[in-house]
Phi, psi and omega in degrees: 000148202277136175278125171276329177325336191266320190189192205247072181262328190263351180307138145236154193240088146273144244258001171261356173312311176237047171313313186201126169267122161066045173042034188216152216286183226230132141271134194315322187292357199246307177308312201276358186276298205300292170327308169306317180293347172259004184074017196251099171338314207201137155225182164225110200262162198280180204266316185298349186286293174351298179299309193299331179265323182108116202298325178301317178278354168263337166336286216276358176269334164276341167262343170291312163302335176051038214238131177239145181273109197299324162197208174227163200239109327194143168298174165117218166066037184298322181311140171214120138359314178213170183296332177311307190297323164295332191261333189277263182344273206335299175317310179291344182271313182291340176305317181307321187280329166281341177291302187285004175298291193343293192281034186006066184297170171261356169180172168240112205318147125241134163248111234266019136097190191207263189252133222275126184064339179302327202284327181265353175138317196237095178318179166239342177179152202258010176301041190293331182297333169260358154282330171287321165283030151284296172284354168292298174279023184256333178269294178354281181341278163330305172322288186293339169298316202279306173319315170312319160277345161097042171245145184279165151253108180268127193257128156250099197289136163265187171300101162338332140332312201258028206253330178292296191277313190244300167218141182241038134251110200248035138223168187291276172010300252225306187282323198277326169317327213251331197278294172305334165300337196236322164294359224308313204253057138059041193264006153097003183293338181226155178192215206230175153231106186257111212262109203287335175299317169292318207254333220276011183233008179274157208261334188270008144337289186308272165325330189277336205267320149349303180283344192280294191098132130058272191273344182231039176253048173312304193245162148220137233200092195237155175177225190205168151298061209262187187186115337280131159302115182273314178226147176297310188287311207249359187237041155295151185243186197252140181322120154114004210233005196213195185244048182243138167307051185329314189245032146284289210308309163327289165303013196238303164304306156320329172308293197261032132108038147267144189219033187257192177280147169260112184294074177308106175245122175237096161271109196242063186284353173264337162254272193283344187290331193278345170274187168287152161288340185281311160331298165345281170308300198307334195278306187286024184277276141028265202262016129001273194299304167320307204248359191259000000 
């Protein structure tokens, strides 16, 4: 296993980590200014900050910057209620996969959505099963465009909590089926994303990351855990502050030979958004080094 303790080499920054300062929103071009002034190699910024700054000026800032993207934040949210609602996902999806060409991500994040309207209040049908076939053939699609553009596609399962509203692929499990099904001889164009905040209470962890292998170890995802969790969604901690065993979970992925970044995703609104950002950065440096 990789020493992390000595510097910040493997550090990534997702950009949603430092969303808001002092509670106030953040511009991506300022995240990505902070980061550089820290040495901090990579980050993976979300799609709307992207827009808000405007895709050509983060462009040229990340090759200028020589700042490389552990992925992108994010495709996916295939279900819909209806053929309108589906070809509109499609469209937003292949817009993603050209967006994360422009910035040359190592992949494109996806959360792959869960029952059509829920996310806004009002499910449309309680049918997850045909929402998961939505997202089995919504990543078809996608897959080949993607290949065509030369993007890998990170399947990310969340926390079974979030199965309604956001994805209802909740295990490693759950992803590496989808992968192997669309995907059979492993050429690395589809794989995972592993967020240790989604995954780190699951008892088959250890073996499914086994079973991904390699090629399909796209992504790594680190934060913390806390107790008591206040909000599902906004109430993340920072490495070291919760119960999750970051750097078992850290070997067990290096074990089958990633050697990419550990990428810090934090929603924190009550806390860290609530800090300086630099303050912020300066922490995941930190406990980076400590706790990962």
């Amino acid at each position: 296993m990789r020493n992390f303790s000595q510097n910040h080499e493997w550090l990534s920054i997702n950009t949603a980590t430092v969303r808001k300062s002092r509670g106030v929103d953040l511009p991506l071009p300022h995240i990505i200014e902070a980061c550089v002034e820290r040495g901090i190699g990579a980050i993976s910024p979300w799609r709307d900050q992207v827009v808000a700054a405007g895709l050509s000026v983060i462009s040229k800032m990340v090759k200028s910057h020589g700042l490389k993207l552990s992925g992108y934040c994010r495709g996916g949210m295939f279900p819909a209620a209806d053929a309108a609602g589906i070809q509109a996902s499609d469209l937003d999806n292949r817009k993603a996969v050209d967006e994360a060409c422009e910035l040359s991500a190592q992949c494109l994040v996806l959360v792959v959505g869960g029952l059509p309207g829920a996310l806004a209040g009002q499910a449309a049908h309680k049918n997850i099963e045909l929402s998961r076939h939505q997202v089995h053939d919504g990543i078809a699609k996608l897959l080949e465009y993607a290949k065509s553009c030369g993007m890998p596609l990170a399947i990310e399962p969340l926390h079974p909590m979030y199965a309604a509203d956001r994805s209802c692929v909740n295990t490693l499990e759950q992803a590496l089926d989808i992968c192997d099904a669309l995907d059979p001889s492993k050429t690395g164009a589809l794989g995972v994303a592993v967020d240790v905040y989604h995954v780190w209470w699951d008892p088959k962890l250890e073996s499914q990351i086994v079973r991904t292998g390699k090629n399909r170890l796209l992504a790594f995802h680190v934060c913390d855990w806390l107790t008591p969790t206040t909000d599902l969604l906004n109430d993340r901690g920072m490495m070291g502050d919760g119960v999750i065993d970051i750097p078992k979970i850290r070997g067990w992925v290096e074990a089958q030979g990633f050697n990419g970044y550990s990428e810090v995703e934090i929603f924190s609104a009550a806390h860290w958004w609530q800090k300086d950002h630099a303050e912020v950065l300066d922490t995941c440096i930190a406990r980076h080094q400590q706790s990962v």
